[in-house]
C-alpha positions, 0 to 999 in steps of 0.5 A, a space after each residue: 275881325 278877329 280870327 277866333 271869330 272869323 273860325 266861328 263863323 266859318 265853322 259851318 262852311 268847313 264842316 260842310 267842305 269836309 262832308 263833302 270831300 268825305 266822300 268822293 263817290 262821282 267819278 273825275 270832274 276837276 282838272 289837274 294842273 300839272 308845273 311845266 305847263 302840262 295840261 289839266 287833267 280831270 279830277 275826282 268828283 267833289 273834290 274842289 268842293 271838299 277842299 275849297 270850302 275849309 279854306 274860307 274860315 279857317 283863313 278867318 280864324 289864322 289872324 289869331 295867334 297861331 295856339 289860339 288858332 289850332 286850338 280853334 282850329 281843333 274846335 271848329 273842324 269836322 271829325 272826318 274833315 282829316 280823314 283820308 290822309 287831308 291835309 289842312 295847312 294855315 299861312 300868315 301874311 308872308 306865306 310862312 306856315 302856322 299852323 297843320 292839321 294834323 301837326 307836322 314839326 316838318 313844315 314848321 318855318 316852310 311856306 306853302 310855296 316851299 311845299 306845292 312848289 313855285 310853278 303852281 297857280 294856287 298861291 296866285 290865285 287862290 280859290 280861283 285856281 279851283 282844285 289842282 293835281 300837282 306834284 309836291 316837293 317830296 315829289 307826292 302826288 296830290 290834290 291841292 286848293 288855296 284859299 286866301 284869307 280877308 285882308 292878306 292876312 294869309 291863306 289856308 291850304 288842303 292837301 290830299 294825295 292822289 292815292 288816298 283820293 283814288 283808293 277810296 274811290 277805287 274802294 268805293 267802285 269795287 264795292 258797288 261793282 262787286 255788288 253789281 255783279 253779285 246782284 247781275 250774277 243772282 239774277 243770271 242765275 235766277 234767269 237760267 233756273 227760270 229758263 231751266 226749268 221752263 225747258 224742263 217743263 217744256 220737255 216734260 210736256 213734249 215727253 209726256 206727250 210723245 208718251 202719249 202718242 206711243 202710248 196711244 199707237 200701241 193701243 191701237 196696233 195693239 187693237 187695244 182700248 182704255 176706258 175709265 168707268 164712273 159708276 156712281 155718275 154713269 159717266 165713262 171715258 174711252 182713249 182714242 184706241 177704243 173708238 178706233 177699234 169700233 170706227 167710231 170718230 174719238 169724242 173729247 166729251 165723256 159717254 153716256 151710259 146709255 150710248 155704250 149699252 147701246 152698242 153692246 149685244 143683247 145676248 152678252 148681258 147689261 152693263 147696268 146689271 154687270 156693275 151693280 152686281 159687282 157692287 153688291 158683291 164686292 168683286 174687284 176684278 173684272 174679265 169677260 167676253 161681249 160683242 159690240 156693234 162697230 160702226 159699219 154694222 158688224 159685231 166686234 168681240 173684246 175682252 174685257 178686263 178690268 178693276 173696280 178701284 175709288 178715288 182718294 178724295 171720295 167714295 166715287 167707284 170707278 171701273 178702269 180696265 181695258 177692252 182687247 178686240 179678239 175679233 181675228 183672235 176669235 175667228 183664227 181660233 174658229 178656223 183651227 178648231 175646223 181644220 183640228 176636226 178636219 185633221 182628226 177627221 182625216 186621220 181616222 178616216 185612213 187605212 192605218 193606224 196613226 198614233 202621234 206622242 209630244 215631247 214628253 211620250 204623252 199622247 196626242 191623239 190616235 185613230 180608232 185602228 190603233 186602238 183596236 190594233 192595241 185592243 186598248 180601252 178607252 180610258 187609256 185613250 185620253 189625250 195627255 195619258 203617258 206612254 207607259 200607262 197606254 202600253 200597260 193598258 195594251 194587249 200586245 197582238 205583235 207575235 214577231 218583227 223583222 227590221 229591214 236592211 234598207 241601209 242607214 236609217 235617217 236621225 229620229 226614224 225607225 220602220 220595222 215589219 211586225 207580224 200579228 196573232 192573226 196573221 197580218 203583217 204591218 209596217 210601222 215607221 216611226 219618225 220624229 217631229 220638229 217639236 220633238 214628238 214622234 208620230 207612229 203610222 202603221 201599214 197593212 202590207 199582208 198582200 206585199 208579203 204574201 206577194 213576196 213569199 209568191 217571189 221567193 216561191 218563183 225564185 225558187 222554181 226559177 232556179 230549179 228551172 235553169 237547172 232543168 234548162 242546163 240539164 235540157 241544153 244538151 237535149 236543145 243542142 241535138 234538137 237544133 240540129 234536127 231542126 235544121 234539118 227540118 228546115 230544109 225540109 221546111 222549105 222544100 215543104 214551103 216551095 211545093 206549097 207555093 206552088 199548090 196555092 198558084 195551082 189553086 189561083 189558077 183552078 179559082 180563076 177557072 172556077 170563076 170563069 167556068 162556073 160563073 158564065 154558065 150559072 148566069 146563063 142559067 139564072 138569067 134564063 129561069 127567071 125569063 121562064 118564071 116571069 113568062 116573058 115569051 110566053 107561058 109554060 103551060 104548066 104550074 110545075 114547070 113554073 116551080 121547076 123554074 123557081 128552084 132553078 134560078 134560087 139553086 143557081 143563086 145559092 151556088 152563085 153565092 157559094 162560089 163568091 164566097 170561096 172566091 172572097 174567102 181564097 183572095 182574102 187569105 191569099 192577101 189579094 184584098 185592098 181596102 177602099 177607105 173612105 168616110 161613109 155614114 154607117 146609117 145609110 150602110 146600115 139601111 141598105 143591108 137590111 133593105 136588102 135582107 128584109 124580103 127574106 125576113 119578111 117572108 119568115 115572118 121576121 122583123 128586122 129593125 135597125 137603130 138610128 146611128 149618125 155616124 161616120 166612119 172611115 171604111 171600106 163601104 163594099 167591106 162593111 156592107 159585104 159585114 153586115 150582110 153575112 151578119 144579117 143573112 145568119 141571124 136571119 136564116 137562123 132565127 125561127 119565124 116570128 123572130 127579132 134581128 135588130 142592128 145598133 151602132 154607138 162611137 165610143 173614144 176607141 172608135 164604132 161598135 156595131 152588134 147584131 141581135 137576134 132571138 134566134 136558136 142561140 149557140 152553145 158555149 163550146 162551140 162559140 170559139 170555132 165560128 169564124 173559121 172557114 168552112 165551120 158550122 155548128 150542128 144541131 138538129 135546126 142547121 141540118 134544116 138550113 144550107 150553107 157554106 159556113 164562110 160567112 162568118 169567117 169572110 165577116 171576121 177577116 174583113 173586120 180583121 183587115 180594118 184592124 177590128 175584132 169580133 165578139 161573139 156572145 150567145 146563149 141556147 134557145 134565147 139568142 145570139 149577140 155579134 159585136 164587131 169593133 172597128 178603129 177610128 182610122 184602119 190601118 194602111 195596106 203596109 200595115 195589113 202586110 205586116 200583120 
């Protein structure tokens, strides 16, 4: 076979061989075998297959003559078989190169051990060694196979450096990974725009919802509700702050119309009626006042206010607004109106004048006495009226004004003493408010004046006095002297009556011995001859002779107790015996006592229930009611009236005694109660007495630390009241007064 043919023949093989060693993509799979016994080492992919498969035809084709063969060569190679820096070396039979591609003047006359080295397998076994990595004799690294051709004929070797198989490895590995990394980079960054905006829409969300939430918290502190109206549906939407303020529990479903006009009062209008006439009017906006049931029964008041607005995508009107509960609003508005008319009410009930200014001297409010004060009409009385227009419109009624030194007067106050037309005078104190207003009171203090011009006067007199006292000093300086003389004689005076009152101790004590024992004697005596106990007298003379006996021995009886009572009483010889007594039953038998000599004036004496009780001396008391009783009873004409009453008060026991006697003149009322004391007039002539009743009955009630009064009026009757204290004073305190 000749080598033209045999190049044919492998012109597909070699073709095949440098496709495949074109493009070595894979990564190493081949061993290199390095001299000197180093260990393989893997080589790129492809990379046998590439350089083994040229070998067989062109080894073929070298037994032509070597120009037939290159040309031949030229012919049946592929165009990329040299590409990368490949090498294709043919041998004849001796090993001696023929023929390279592409041509190198350089290995001609070399053989191929000259140019792979004698320490390699290639040349010995050729397409059995495979594809090795060696070390050329220019010292180039490369990848090398040998094909040896049918025959012996010789053998065709392909050569590649290192670098070249690599680079184009490394080109193609940075390339895809570049790509890799482009393509992984586009997608991380897709990734994280995607997870961006996730995270953005997620917070979006969660801040519209915290939007919402406070949103919705602010409405219902806020007692404040949305509501969005469909007018054409009859549909209408509420926020949850609007069930809230009508304790309702919040629907996700739209109301009814009928549910929502169901909760407005009847009085406050229809909700139909209210948007068809904002419909027919073309109102836009809405703002008015209505109640609405709450769910517990109860009126809520809201404000509503609200917009008439349609949707861009159709006709449908909508009444969107908001409903404010003013409830609290309302009934604060309520309350300050009462208490600005209690305010009002106050001011003009007080007895001055009051006027109050704001900030800008415009009028508040007065009361009707500083505007007859003023003598202002009543237009100029409108609150808001300027201070200047008020003064014009006064009559001014100050004649002069006195401004008191009464030291520093404080910041923003003034008070001033005005006198007016009529002789009046006012205080007036003017003092500033917080808000910068001022408030102006007016004080009738006439009576203080005139109560200080009474001071002034007495001041005046006063200093003329201790001029008349320095002038009289000297007068008192002599009168002093006499006085002391006088003393002395006081005294002299003193020790002679003290002497005539135990001479007169010792005449009442004879007294009561002397006349008391006979006057028993004889009043006992005469009443045993008028009772005719040893028998009768014989004679209705002797009878009455006797009568007038024993009564004239019991008047004088009674005449010399009373003088008795009267001198121990004065002499201070009387102690008080108190106790608790109940004063009905003193009282009972005082009158018990004196109803057999009323009873035969024809007189009634009746005395009122009184439970009472009291701390007295019961015989002092008795001894009180019965000298009482005894002078009503004598001086009240038959058919008369004697009535004893007896009443506690805080202060203690008032008993008075009344009758409808001859009564007492009113001159003559302040010398009763002194010893020895009677009124005359043409009736006490008729009657006897010592006149020591009363005043026996004035020091009793004296010594229990009372009083008597006497009221009395001629011809009607006469009232005696007596006051006594709860507790009568100790016998040091008697002493002492």
């Amino acid at each position: 076979m000749s080598a033209t043919a045999t190049l044919d023949d492998r012109a597909s093989t070699i073709d095949g061989a440098a496709g495949t060693f074109d493009a070595p993509t894979a990564g190493p799979t081949t061993v290199r075998a390095a001299p000197q016994g180093k260990t393989k080492a893997k080589e790129p992919a492809g990379a046998e297959a590439q350089m083994t498969q040229p070998a067989a035809p062109v080894a073929a084709s070298a037994q032509s003559r070597t120009d037939e063969i290159r040309a031949r060569l030229d012919q049946v190679l592929p165009s990329r078989a040299t590409a990368d820096g490949r090498q294709i070396l043919v041998t004849n039979a001796d090993g001696t190169i023929v023929v390279s591609d592409p041509v190198r003047s350089d290995l001609e006359g070399r053989t191929l051990v000259d140019v792979l080295g004698e320490s390699q397998p290639l040349t010995t076994f050729g397409a059995r060694a495979g594809v090795l990595e060696l070390p050329l004799t220019d010292g180039t690294e490369a990848f090398a196979t040998v094909h040896h051709l049918a025959d012996q004929q010789g053998m065709v070797a392909v050569l590649q450096s290192t670098e070249s198989v690599f680079g184009a490895w490394r080109r193609d590995l940075s390339a895809n990974v570049t790509l890799f990394v482009c393509t992984s980079g586009v997608i991380l960054v897709l990734v994280y725009a995607f997870f961006a905006q996730s995270n953005r829409a997620r917070s979006a969300d969660t801040i519209y919802a915290a939007t919402q939430v406070r949103i919705d918290t602010a409405l219902m502190r806020g007692r404040c509700g949305l509501f969005d109206w469909d007018l054409a549906r009859g549909r209408m939407f509420w926020s949850a702050s609007m069930y809230d303020i009508l304790g309702m529990t919040p629907k996700d479903d739209l109301l009814g119309f009928r549910e929502v006009s169901a909760l407005v009062h009847p009085e406050d209008g229809d909700l139909f009626a209210l948007a068809d006439g904002m419909l027919a009017s073309g109102a836009g906006t809405l703002d008015r006042m209505l109640r609405m049931r709450h769910a517990d029964g109860r009126w809520i008041w809201l404000r509503i206010r609200a917009e008439l607005v349609s949707e861009a995508d159709s006709a449908t009107p909508h009444l969107i607004g908001i409903g404010v509960d003013v409830t609290e609003q309302r009934a604060l508005a309520e309350r300050s109106a009462t208490a600005d008319m209690r305010l009002r009410d106050a001011i003009e009930t007080i007895s001055e004048a009051f006027v109050l200014w704001d900030t800008e001297n415009r009028l508040v409010m007065c009361n009707s006495k500083y505007q007859q004060l003023h003598n202002l009409p009543d237009e100029a009385m409108v609150a808001g009226t300027a201070y200047d227009v008020v003064m014009r419109s006064a009559s001014q009624p100050i004649v002069t004004t006195h401004i008191p030194a009464e030291g520093r007067p404080e910041e923003g106050a003034r008070s001033y003493e005005a006198q007016l037309g009529d002789g009046r005078w006012l205080q007036i104190n003017e003092r500033r408010t917080k808000d910068g207003g001022f408030v102006s009171v007016g004080t009738d203090i006439t009576a203080l004046k005139r109560h200080e011009e009474r001071l002034m006067d007495s001041e005046r007199r006063l200093r003329a006095t201790v001029a008349d006292l320095r002038q009289s000093r000297q007068k008192l300086e002599s009168q002093a002297r006499q006085l002391v003389e006088l003393a002395e004689k006081y005294a002299e005076e003193k020790t002679r009556a003290e002497e005539a009152n135990r001479a007169k101790s010792e005449f009442l004590a004879n007294i009561s011995h002397e006349l008391r024992t006979p006057l028993n004697a004889i009043i006992g005596f005469s009443e045993i001859m008028t009772q005719g106990m040893f028998g009768s007298l014989g004679s209705d003379k002797y009878v009455e002779y006797c009568q007038d006996i024993h009564h004239s021995g019991n008047y004088l009886l009674g005449v010399i107790n009373d003088i008795l009572d009267m001198s121990r009483i004065e002499a201070g010889q009387i102690d008080l015996s108190v106790e608790a007594v109940d004063l009905e039953e003193v009282v009972h038998e005082a009158t018990r006592i004196m109803s057999p000599t009323a009873s035969e004036k024809g007189i009634l004496v009746a005395a009122g229930n009184a439970k009472i009780r009291m701390n007295v001396d019961r015989r002092a008391m008795k001894q009180i009611l019965l000298n009482l009783l005894s002078n009503a009873v004598k001086f009240t004409p038959q058919g008369g009236r004697v009535t004893v009453r007896a009443r506690a008060d805080s202060d203690g026991v008032i008993v008075a005694v009344e009758d409808t006697g001859i009564g007492i003149p009113k001159k003559e009322i302040a010398r009763l109660g002194q010893p020895f004391v009677q009124v005359e007039n043409q009736f006490t002539k008729s009657h006897k007495g010592s006149g020591l009743g009363l005043a026996i009955a004035r020091s009793l009630v004296t010594l229990h630390g009372g009083r008597m009064e006497i009221q009395s009026e001629v011809g009607v009757g006469t009232v005696v009241t007596v006051h006594l204290p709860k507790d009568p004073p100790r016998r040091e305190q008697q002493q002492a007064a």
